[in-house]
DRENFI-956794 format. One record per residue (C-alpha): residue in one letter; x, y, z negated. Coordinates in steps of 0.001 Angstrom, whole numbers, plus 524288, in hexadecimal, padded with zeros to 5 digits. Layout:
N
AXYZ/...
END
This chain:
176
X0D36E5B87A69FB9/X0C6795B6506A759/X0C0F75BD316B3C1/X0B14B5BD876B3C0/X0AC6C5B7C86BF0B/X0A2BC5C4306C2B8/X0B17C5CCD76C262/X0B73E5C1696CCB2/X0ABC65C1BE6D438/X0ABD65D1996D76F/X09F3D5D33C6D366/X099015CA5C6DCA0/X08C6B5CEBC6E32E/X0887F5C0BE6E279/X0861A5B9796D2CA/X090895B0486CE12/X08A865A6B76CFC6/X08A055A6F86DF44/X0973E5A7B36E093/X09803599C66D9AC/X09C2258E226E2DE/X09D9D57F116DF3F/X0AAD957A2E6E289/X0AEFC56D576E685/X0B0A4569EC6D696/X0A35656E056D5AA/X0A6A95797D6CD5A/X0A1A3587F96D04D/X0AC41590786D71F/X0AAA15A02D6D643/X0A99B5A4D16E384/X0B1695B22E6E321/X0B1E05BEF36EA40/X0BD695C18F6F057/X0C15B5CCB56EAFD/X0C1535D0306DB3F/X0C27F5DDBD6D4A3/X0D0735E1BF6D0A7/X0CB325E3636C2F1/X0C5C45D48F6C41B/X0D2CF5D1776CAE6/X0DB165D5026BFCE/X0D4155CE8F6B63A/X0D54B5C2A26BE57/X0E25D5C3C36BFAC/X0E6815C9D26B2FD/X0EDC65D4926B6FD/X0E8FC5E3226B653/X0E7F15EC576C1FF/X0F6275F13E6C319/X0F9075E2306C49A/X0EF3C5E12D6D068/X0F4345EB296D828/X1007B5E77B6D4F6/X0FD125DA726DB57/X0F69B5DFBF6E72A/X100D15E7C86EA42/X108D95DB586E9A8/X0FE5F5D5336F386/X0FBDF5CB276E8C0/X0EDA35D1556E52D/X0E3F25D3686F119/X0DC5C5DE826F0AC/X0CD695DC5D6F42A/X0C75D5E4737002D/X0BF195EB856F65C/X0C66A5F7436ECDD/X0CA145F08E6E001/X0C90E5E1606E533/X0D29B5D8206E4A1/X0D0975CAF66EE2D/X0D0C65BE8A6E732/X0DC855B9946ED84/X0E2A35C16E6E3C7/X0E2235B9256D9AD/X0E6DE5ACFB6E0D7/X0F3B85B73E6E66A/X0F4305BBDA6D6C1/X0F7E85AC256D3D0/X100075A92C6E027/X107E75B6196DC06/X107585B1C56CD7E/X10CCE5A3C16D0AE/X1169D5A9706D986/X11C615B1B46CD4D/X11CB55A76E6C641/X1233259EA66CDEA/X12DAE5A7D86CF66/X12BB45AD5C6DC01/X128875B9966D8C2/X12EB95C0426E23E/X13DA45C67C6E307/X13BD05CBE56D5CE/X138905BDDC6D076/X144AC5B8B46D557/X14CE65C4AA6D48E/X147AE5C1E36C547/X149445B3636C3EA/X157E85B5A26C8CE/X1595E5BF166BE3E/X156265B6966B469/X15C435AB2E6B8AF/X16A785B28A6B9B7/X166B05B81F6AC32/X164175AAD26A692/X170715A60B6AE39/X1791C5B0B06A7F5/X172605AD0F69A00/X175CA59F1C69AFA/X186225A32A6A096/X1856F5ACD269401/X17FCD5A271689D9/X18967597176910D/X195085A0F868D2E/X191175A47568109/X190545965567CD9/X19DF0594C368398/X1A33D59F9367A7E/X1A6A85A6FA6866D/X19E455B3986822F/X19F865BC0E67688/X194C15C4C1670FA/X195D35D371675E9/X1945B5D5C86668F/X19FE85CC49662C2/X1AA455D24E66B0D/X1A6EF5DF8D66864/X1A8A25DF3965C65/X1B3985D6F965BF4/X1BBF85E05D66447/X1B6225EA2065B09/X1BC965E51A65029/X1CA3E5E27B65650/X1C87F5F03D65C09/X1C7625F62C6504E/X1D2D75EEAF64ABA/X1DC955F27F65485/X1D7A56014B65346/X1DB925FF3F64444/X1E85A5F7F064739/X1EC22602CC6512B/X1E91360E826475B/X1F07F6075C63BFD/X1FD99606C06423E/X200EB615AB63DF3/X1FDC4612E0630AA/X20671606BE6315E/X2123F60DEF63812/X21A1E6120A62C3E/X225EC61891632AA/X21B536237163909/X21B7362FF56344F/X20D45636B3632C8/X20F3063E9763DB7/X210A4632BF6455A/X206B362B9B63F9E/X1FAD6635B16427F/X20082634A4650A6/X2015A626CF650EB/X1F2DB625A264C2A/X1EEC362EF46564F/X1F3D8628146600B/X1EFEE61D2B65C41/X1DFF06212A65B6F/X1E11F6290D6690B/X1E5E861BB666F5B/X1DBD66145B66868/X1D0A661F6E66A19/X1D65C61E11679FD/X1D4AB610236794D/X1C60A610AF67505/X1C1F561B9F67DC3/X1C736613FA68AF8/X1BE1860832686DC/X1B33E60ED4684EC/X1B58C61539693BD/
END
């Protein structure tokens, strides 16, 4: 992504080609204006307009003396402020994040250690394990009236009754 050189130069009142310099290399340097276009400035940059401001009102982007400038030394403050993210020194909410992550990762590894240990069980696994052993002890439980010869029916509707509102009991106090 390119910037012409007659956008960087604010539309110079002097040609191009006065603003060229020889260096010390012996190679022609573009003497600039100080000040650039916000337009110009976000192409330079590569950000759009919401960006800018952003970054001005973050003191990183300079605005020009003119309306709708931007000084220069916004593009070197762009890079020291790019470098500085990247480094990792963002700011509290690059370290509040990099602590986040790291006591994530730290809590992944204790998790993978135990599940390698056979310490941990799958959420899945247990449930329905205790499903199934659940369900047989709610069939063993209903069964004994029907295995009680010596009952008469009378007392074997009542035993079954009782038997349901205990277990009916049971499974509404685990659900509270």
């Amino acid at each position: 992504m390119g910037v012409c050189v007659r956008e960087v130069a604010y539309r110079a009142s002097r040609p191009i080609a006065s603003r060229l310099r020889p260096c010390s290399a012996g190679h022609m340097l573009l003497c600039m204006d100080t000040e650039i276009t916000s337009s110009a400035m976000q192409r330079l940059l590569g950000i759009g307009k919401v960006a800018l401001n952003e970054l001005a009102k973050q003191g990183v982007a300079v605005r020009g003396d003119k309306r709708g400038t931007y000084r220069m030394e916004t593009v070197t403050r762009y890079v020291e402020h790019l470098r500085e993210q990247a480094s990792g020194r963002g700011g509290e909410a690059g370290v509040s994040a990099r602590e986040r992550l790291g006591q994530a990762q730290a809590t992944l590894a204790e998790v993978k250690a135990k599940q390698l240990a056979g310490e941990l069980i799958e959420v899945d696994q247990v449930r329905a394990t205790w499903t199934a052993k659940i369900k047989a002890v709610r069939g063993r439980i209903l069964a004994v009236p029907s295995r009680l010869r010596d009952l008469t029916a009378r007392q074997n509707v009542t035993l079954t009754q009782e038997l349901r509102a205990a277990l009916t009991e049971l499974a509404d106090d685990t659900a509270a």
